[in-house]
MARBA-3410 file (N, C-alpha, C, O; in Angstrom, 1 decimal):
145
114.0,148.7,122.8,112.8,149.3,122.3,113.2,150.2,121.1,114.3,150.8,120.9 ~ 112.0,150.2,120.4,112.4,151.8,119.2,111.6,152.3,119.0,110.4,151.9,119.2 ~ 112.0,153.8,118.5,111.0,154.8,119.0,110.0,154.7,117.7,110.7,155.0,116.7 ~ 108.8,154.5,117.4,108.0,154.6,116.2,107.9,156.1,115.9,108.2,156.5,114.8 ~ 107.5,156.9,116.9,107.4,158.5,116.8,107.7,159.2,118.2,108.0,158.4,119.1
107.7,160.2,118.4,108.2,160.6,119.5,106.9,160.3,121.1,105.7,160.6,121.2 ~ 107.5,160.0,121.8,107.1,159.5,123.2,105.9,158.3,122.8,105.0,158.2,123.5 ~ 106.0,157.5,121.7,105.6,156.2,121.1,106.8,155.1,120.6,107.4,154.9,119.5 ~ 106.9,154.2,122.3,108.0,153.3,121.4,107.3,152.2,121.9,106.4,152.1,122.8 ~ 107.9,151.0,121.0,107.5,149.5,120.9,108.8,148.6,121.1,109.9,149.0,120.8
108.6,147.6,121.6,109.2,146.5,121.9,110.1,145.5,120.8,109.9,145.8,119.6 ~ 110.5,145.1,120.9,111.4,144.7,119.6,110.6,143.2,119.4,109.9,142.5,120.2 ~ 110.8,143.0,118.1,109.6,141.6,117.8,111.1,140.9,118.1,112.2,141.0,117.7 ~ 110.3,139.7,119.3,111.2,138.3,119.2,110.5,137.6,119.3,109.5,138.1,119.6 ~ 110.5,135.9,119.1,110.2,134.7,119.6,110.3,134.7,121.3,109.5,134.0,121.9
111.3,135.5,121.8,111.3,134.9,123.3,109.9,134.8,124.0,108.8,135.0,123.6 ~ 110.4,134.3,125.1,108.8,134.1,125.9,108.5,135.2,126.8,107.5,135.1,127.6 ~ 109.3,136.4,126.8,108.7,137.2,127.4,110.0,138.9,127.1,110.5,139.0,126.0 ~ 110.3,139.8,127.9,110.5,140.7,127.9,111.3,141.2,129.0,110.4,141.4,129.8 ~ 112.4,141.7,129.7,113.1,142.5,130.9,112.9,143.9,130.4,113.3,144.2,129.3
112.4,144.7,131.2,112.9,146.2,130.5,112.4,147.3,131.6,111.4,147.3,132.3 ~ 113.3,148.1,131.7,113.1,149.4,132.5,112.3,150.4,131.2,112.5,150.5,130.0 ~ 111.2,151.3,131.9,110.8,152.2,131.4,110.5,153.3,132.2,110.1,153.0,133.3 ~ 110.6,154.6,132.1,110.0,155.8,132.9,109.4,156.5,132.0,109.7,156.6,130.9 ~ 108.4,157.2,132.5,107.1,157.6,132.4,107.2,158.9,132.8,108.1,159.2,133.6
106.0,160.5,132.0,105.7,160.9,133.3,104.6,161.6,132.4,104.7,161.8,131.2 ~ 103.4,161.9,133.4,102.3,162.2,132.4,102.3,163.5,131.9,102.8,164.3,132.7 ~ 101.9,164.0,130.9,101.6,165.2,130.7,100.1,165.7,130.8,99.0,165.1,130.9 ~ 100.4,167.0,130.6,99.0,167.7,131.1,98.1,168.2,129.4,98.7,168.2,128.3 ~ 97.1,168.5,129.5,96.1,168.7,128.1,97.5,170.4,127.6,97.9,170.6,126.4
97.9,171.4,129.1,98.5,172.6,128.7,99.4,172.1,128.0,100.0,173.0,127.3 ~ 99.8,170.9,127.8,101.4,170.0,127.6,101.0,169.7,125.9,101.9,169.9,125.0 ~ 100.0,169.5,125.6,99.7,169.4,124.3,99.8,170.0,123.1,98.7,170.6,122.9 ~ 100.6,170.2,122.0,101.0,170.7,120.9,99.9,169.8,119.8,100.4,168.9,119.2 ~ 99.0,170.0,119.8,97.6,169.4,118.2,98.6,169.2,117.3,98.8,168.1,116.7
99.6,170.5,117.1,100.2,170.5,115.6,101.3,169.4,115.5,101.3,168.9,114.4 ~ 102.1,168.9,116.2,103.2,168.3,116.3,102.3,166.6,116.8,102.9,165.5,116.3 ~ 100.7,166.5,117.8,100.5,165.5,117.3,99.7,165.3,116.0,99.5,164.1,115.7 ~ 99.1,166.3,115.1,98.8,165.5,113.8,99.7,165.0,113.1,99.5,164.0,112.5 ~ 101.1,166.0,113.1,102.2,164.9,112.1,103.0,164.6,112.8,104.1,165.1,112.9
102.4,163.3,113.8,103.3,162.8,114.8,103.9,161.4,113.4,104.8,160.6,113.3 ~ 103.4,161.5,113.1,103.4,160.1,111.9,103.1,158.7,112.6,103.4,157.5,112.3 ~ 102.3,159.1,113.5,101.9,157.4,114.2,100.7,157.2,113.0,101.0,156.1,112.8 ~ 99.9,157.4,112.4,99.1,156.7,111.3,97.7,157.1,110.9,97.4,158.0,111.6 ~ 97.3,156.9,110.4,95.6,157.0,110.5,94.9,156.8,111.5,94.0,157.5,112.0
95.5,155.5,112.2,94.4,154.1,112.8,94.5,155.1,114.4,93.7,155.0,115.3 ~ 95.3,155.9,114.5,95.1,156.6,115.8,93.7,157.9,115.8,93.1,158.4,116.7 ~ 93.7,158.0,114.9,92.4,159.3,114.1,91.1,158.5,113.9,90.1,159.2,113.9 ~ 90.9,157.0,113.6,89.7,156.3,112.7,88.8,156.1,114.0,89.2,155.8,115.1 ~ 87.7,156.3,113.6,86.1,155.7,114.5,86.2,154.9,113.7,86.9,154.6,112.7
84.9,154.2,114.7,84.5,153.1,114.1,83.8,152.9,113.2,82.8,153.6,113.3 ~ 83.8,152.4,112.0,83.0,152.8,110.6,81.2,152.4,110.5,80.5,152.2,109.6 ~ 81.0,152.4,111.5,79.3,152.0,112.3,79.1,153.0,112.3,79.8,154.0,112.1 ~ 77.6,152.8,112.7,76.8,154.0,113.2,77.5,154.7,114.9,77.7,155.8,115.2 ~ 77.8,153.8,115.4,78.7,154.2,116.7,79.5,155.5,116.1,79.5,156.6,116.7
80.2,155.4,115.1,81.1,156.9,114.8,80.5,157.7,114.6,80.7,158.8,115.3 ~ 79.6,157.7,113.7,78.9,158.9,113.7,78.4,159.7,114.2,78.3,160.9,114.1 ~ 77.8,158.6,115.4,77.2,159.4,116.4,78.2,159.8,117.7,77.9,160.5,118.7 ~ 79.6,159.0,117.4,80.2,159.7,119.1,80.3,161.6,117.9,79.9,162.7,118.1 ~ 80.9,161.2,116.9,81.5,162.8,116.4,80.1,163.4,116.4,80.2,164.1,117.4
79.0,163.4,116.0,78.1,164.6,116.2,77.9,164.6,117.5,77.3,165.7,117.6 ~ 77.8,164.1,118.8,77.9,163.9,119.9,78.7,165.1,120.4,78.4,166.2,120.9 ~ 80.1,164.2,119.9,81.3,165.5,120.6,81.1,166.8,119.8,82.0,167.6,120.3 ~ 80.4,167.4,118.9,80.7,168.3,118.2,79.7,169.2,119.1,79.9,170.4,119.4 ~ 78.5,168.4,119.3,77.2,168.9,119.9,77.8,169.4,121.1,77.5,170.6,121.5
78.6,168.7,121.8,78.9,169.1,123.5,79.5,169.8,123.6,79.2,170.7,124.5 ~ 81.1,170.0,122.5,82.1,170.9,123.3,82.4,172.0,122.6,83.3,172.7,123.1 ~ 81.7,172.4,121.3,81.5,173.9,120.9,82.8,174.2,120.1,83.4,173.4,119.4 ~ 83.0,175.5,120.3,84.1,176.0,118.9,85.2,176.0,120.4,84.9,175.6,121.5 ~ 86.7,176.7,119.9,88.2,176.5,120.8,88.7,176.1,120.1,88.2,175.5,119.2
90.2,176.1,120.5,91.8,176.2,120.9,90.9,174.6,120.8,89.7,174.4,121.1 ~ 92.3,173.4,119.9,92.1,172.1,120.4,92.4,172.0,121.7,91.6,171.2,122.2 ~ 92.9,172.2,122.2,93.6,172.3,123.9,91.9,172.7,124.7,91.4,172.1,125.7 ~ 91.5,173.7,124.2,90.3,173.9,124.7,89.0,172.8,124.7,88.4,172.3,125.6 ~ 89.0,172.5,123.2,87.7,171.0,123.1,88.7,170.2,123.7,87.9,169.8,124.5
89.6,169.7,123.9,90.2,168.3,124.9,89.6,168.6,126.2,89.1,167.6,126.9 ~ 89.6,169.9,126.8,89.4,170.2,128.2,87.6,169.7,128.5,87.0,169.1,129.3 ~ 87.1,170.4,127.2,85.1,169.9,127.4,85.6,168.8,127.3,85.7,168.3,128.4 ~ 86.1,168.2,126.6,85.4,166.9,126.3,85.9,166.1,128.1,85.4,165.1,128.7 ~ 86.9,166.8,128.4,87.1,166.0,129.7,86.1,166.5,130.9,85.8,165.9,131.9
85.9,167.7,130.6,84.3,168.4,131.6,83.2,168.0,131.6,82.3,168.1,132.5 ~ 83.1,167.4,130.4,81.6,166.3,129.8,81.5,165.5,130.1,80.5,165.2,130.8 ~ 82.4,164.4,129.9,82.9,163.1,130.7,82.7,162.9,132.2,82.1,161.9,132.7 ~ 83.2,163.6,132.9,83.1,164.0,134.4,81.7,164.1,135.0,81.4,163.3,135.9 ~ 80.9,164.8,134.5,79.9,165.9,134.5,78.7,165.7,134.5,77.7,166.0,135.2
79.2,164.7,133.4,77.5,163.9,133.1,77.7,162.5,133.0,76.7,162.1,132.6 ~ 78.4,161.8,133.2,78.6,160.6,133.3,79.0,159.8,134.8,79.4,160.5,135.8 ~ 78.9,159.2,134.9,78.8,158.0,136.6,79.9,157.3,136.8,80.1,156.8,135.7 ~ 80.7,157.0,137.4,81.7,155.7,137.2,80.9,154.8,138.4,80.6,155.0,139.6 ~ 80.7,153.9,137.6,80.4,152.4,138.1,81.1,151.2,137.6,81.4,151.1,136.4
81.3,150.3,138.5,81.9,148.8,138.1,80.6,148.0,137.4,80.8,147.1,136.6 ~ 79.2,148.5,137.7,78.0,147.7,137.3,77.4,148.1,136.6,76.9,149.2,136.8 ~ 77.1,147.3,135.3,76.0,148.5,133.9,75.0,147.4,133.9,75.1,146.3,134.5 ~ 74.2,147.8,133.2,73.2,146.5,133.1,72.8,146.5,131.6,72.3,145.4,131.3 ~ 72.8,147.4,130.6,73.1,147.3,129.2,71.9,146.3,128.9,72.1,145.3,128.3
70.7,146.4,129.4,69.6,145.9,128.9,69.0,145.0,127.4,68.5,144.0,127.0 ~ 69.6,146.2,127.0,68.9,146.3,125.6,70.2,145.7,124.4,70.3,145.6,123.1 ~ 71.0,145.4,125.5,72.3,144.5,124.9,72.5,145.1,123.0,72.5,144.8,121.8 ~ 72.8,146.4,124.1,73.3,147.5,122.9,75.1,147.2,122.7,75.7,146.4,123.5 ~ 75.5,147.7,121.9,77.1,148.3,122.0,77.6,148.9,123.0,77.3,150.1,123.1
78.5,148.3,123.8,78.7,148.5,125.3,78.9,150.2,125.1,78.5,150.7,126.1 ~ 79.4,151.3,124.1,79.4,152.5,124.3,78.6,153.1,124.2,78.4,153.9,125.1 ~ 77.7,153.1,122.9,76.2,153.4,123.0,75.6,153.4,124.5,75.1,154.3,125.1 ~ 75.8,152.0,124.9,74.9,152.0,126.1,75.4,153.1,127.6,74.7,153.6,128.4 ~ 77.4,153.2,127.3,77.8,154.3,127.9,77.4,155.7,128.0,77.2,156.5,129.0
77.4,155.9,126.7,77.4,157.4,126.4,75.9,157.9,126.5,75.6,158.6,127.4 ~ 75.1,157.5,125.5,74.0,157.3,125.7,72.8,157.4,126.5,72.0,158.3,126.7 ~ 72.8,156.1,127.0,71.7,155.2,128.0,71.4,154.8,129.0,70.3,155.1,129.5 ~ 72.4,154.0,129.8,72.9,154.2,130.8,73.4,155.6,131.6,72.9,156.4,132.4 ~ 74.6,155.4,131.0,75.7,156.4,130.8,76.6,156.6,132.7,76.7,157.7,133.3
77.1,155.4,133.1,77.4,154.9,133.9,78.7,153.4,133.3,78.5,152.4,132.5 ~ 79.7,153.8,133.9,80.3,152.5,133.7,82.0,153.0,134.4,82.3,154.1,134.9 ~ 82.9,151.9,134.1,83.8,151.6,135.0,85.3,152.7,133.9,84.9,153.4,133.0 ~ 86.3,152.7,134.1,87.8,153.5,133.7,87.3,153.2,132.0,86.7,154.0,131.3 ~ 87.6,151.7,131.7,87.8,151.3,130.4,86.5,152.2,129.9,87.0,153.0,129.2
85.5,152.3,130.0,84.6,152.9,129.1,84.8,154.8,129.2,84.3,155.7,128.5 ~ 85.3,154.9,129.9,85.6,156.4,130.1,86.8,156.7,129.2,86.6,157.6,128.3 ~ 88.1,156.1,129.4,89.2,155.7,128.8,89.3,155.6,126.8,89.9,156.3,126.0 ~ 88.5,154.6,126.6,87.5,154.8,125.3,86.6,155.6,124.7,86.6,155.6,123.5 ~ 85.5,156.5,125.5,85.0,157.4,125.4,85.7,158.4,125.1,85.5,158.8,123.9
87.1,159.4,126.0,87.8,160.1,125.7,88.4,160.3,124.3,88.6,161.3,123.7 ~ 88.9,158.8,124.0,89.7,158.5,122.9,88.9,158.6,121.8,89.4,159.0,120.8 ~ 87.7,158.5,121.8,86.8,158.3,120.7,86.7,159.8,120.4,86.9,160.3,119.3 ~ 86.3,160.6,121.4,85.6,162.0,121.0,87.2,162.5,121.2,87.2,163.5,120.4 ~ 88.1,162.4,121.7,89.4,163.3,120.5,89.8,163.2,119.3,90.1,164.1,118.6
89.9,162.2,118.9,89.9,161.6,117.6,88.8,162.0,116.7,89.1,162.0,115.5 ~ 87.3,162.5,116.8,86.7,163.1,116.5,86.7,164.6,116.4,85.9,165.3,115.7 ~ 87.7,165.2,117.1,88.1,166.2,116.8,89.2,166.8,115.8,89.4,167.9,115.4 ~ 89.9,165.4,115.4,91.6,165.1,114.7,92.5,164.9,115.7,93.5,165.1,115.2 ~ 92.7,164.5,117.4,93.4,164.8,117.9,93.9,163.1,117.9,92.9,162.3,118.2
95.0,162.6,117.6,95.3,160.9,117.2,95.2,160.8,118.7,95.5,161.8,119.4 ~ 94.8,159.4,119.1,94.4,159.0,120.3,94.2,157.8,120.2,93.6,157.2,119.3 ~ 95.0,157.1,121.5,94.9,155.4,121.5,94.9,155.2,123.3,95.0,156.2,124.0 ~ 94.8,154.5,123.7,94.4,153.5,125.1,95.4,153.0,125.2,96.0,152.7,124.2 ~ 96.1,152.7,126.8,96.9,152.1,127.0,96.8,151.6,128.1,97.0,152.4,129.0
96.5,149.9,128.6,96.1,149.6,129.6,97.5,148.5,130.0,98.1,147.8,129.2 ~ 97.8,148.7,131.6,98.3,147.8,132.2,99.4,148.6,133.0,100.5,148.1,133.4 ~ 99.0,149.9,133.1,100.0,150.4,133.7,99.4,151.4,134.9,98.5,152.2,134.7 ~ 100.1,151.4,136.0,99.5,152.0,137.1,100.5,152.5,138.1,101.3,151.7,138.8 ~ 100.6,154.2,138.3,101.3,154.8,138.3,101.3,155.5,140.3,101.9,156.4,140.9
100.2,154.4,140.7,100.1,155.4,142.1,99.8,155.9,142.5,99.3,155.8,143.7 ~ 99.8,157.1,141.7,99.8,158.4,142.0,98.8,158.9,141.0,99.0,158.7,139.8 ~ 97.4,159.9,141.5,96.7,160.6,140.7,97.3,162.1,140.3,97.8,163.0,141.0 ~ 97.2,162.2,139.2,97.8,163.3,138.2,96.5,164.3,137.3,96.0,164.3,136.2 ~ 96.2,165.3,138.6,95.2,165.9,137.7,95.2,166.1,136.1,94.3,166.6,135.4
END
């Protein structure tokens, strides 16, 4: 593997048909977060960009409306208090109006399963400047406030 940026590494491009590899993990906490060291983490734009729809606009005046002035460390914590708070986790949405499955999250419903929570977070830090990406397929056991 190589490191793109720090605790951001990727797989080496091959042809083979698949991969062997040991990796260790360990989560960090929002206290664990330096803003300054991740804006010039040099991972890119594409960790910072909404969606160039009406969806962006509205998660950032959204998140701006919810989680007030603070310490970035501080808006990461609303935005995870908001999420919690006012929102449902359910495996079942019913998205009626066969909106944009987040709209219909955040919004409308405002009930849905990890992935839309997962996405939600990512959306409204990144609306803050904090670079933020998703990473699915990995499952650790263990809950980590």
């Amino acid at each position: 593997m190589r490191e793109r940026a720090p605790g951001h590494l990727l797989l080496p491009a091959t042809d083979a048909v698949g991969f062997e590899y040991d990796a260790v993990s360990r989560p960090r906490t929002l206290n664990e977060v330096d803003p300054m060291a991740a804006a010039g983490s040099g991972l890119g734009d594409e960790y910072l960009r909404l969606p160039s729809d009406e969806l962006g606009a509205r998660v950032g005046r959204f998140t701006e409306a919810v989680i007030g002035e603070g310490t970035t460390v501080a808006r990461l914590k609303q935005i995870r208090t908001n999420l919690r708070t006012t929102l449902d986790y359910s495996l079942v949405t019913e998205n009626r109006n066969n909106l944009d499955p987040m709209v219909n999250f955040l919004f409308v419903e405002q009930r849905g399963h990890c992935e839309f929570f997962a996405t939600a977070g990512a959306l409204m830090a990144r609306a803050i400047g904090v670079p933020s990406r998703i990473c699915y397929g990995w499952t650790g056991g263990t809950y980590y406030e």
